[in-house]
C-alpha positions in Angstrom: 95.6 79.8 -182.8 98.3 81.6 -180.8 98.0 85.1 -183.0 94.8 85.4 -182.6 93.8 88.4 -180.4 93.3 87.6 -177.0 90.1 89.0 -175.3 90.7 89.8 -171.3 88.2 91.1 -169.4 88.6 94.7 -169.9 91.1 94.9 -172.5 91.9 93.4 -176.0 95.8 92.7 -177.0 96.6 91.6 -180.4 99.2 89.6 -180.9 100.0 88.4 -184.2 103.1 90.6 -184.7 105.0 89.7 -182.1 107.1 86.4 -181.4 106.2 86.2 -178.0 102.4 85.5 -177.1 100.3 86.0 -174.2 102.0 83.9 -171.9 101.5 82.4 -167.8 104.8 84.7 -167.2 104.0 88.2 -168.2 99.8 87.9 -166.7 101.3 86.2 -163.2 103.8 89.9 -163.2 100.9 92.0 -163.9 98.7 90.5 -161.7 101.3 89.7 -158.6 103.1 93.2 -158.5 102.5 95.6 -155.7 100.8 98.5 -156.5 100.3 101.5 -153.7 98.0 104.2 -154.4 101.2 106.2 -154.5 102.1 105.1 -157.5 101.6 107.4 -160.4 104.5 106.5 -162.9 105.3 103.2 -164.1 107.5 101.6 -166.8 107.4 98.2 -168.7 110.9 97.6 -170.3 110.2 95.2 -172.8 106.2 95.5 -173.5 106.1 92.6 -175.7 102.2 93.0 -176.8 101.8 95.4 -173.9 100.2 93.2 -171.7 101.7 94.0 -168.5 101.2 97.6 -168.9 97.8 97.1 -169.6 97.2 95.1 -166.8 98.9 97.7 -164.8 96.4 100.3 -166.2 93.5 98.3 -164.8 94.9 97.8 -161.7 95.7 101.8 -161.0 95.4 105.5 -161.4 98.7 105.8 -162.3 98.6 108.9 -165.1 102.2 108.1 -166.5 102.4 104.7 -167.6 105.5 104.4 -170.3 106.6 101.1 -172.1 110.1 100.3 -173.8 110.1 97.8 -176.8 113.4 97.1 -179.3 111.7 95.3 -181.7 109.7 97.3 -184.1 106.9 95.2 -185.2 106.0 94.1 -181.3 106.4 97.9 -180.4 103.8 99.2 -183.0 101.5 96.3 -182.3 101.8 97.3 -178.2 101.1 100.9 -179.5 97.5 99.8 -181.0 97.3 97.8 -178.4 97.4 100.8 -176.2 95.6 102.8 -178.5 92.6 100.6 -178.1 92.5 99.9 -174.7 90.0 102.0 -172.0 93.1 103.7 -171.2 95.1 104.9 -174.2 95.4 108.3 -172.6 97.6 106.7 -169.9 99.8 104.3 -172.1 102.6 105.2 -174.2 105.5 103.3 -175.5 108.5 103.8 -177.2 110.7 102.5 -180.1 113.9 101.6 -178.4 116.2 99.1 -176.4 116.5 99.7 -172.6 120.1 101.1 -172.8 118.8 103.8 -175.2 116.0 104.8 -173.0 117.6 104.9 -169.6 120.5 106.6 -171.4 118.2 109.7 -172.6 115.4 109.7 -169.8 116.1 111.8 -166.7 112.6 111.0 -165.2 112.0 108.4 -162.6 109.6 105.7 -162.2 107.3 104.8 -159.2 107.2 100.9 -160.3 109.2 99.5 -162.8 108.3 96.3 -164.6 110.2 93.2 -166.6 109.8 89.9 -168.3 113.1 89.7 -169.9 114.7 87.9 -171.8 116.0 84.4 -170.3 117.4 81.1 -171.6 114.6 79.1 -170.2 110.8 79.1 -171.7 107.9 80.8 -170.3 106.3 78.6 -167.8 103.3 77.8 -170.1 105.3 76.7 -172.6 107.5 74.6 -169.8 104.6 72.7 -169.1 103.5 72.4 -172.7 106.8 71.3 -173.1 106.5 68.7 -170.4 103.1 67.0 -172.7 105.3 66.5 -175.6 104.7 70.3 -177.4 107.8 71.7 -178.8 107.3 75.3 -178.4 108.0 77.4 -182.2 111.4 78.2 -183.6 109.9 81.8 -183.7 109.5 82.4 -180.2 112.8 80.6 -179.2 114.0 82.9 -180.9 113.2 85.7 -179.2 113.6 84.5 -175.9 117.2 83.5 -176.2 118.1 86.7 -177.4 121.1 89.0 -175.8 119.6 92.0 -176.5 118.9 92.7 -172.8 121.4 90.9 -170.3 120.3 91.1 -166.8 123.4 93.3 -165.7 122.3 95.7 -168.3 118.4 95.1 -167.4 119.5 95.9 -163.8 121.9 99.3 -164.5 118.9 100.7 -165.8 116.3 99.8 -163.8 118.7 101.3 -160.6 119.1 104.3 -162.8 115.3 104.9 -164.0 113.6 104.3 -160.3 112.6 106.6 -157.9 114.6 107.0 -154.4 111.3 104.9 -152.9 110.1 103.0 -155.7 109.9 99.2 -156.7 111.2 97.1 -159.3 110.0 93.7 -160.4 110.8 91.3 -162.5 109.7 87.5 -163.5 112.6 84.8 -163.7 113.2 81.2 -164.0 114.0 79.9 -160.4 117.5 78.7 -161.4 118.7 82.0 -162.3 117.2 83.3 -158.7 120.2 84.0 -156.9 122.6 85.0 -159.5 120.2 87.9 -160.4 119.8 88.6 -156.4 123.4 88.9 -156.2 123.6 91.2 -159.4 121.1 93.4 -158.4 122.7 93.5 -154.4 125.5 95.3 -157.2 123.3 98.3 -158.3 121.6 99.0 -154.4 118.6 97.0 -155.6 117.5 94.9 -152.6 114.8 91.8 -153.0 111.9 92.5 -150.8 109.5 89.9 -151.7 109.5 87.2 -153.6 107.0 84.4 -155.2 108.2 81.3 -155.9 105.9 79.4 -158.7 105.0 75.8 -159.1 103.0 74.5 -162.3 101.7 71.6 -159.7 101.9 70.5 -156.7 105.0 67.8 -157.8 106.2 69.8 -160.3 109.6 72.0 -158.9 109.8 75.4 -158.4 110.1 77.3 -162.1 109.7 80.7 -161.9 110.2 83.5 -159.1 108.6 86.6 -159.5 110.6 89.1 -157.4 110.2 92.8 -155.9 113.3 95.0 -155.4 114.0 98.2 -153.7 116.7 100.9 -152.6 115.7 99.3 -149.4 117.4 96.3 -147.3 114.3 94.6 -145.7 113.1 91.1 -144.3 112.5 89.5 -147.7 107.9 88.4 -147.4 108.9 85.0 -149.3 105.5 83.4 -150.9 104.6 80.1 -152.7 102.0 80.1 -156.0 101.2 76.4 -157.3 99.0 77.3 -160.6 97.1 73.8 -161.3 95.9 70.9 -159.1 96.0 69.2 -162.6 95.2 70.4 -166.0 93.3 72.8 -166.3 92.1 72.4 -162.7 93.1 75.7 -161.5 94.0 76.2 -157.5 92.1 79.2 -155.4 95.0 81.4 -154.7 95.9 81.2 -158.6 92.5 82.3 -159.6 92.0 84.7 -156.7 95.4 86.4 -158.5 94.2 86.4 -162.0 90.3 86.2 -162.1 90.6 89.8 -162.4 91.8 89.6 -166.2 90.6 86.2 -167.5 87.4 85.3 -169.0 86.8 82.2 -167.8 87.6 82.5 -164.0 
């Protein structure tokens, strides 16, 4: 079942407090973001379980790595989550929506992180949805939320990053250019960007995309996650064996 724990390779995140599960979207962010050594602050806005942070905790030697969750139950559950991971010294989150935090925080981030709220379901759930599964009123329900617009998402990212820092986000492919073009509004500038397929004939669903303060030749990539179910391509795998048990 879905709110079971799920066990990565280095970390545990409990889940069954919070509407949104371990999902394709938030472990392809986590895994797929740049990190420099440089970096030594990061910020999840939106933790969710925590996942992302955690990921990012494997991934680096970051010593500041700070979350933001609005909902209460997901942000205590993120908290253990933190608590019990092999780097709870590192991880901290706290109990508030992005507007708050960027409103009261005068500290900048090295790498920022999102998987915000969209209108669209996460892609896992897009291709459940595809075999016939209707995905639960619950976690509609906190997907289609306006607690976090992406105008709002963006004023805060531009104000809570560092003058050389990177911002990323996951998004369904549709709302691509829109958020481009509201971000070009705030000085953020894409600088790479993914775009995902769930198989080779599916179309494009999600774009996981890197900003900066920076105007740069955008490094565009392609990630196609199954040859068919369950059959996982390379460059997939290559991205994620690092957190999955089976691969």
């Amino acid at each position: 079942m879905a709110s079971k724990p799920f066990q990565f390779k280095q970390f545990r995140v409990a889940q069954d407090r919070c509407a949104m599960k371990i999902g394709t979207d938030g472990v392809l962010l986590g895994a797929w973001v740049s990190l420099p050594n440089t970096t030594d602050s990061i910020l999840d806005i939106g933790t969710g379980t925590g996942v992302i942070a955690l990921q990012l905790a494997q991934r680096s030697t970051a010593s500041t790595i700070d979350a933001v969750e609005i909902d209460e139950d997901a942000y205590e559950q993120s908290t253990d989550n933190f608590e019990n991971s092999p780097w709870g010294d590192r991880l901290f989150c706290y109990h508030a929506s992005a507007q708050e935090f960027a409103s009261e925080i005068e500290d900048t981030y090295d790498l920022i992180v999102s998987n915000p709220p969209f209108h669209s379901p996460p892609l896992g759930e897009m291709q459940e949805a595809e075999r016939g599964n209707a995905m639960p009123e619950n976690r509609k329900k906190a997907r289609f939320n306006d607690a976090l617009p992406f105008e709002h998402l963006l004023v805060c990212a531009s104000h809570l990053l560092a003058e050389n820092g990177t911002f990323a986000v996951i998004l369904p492919k549709i709302q691509e250019l829109s958020f481009i073009s509201t971000a070009k509004s705030q000085g953020l500038f894409p600088n790479r960007i993914c775009r995902v397929k769930g198989s080779p004939t599916s179309e494009e669903k999600r774009s996981l995309i890197e900003f900066s303060f920076k105007e740069t030749q955008i490094v565009t990539e392609k990630l196609i996650i199954e040859t068919e179910r369950h059959k996982y391509t390379k460059p997939y795998e290559d991205l994620v064996s690092s957190f999955y048990l089976k691969m």
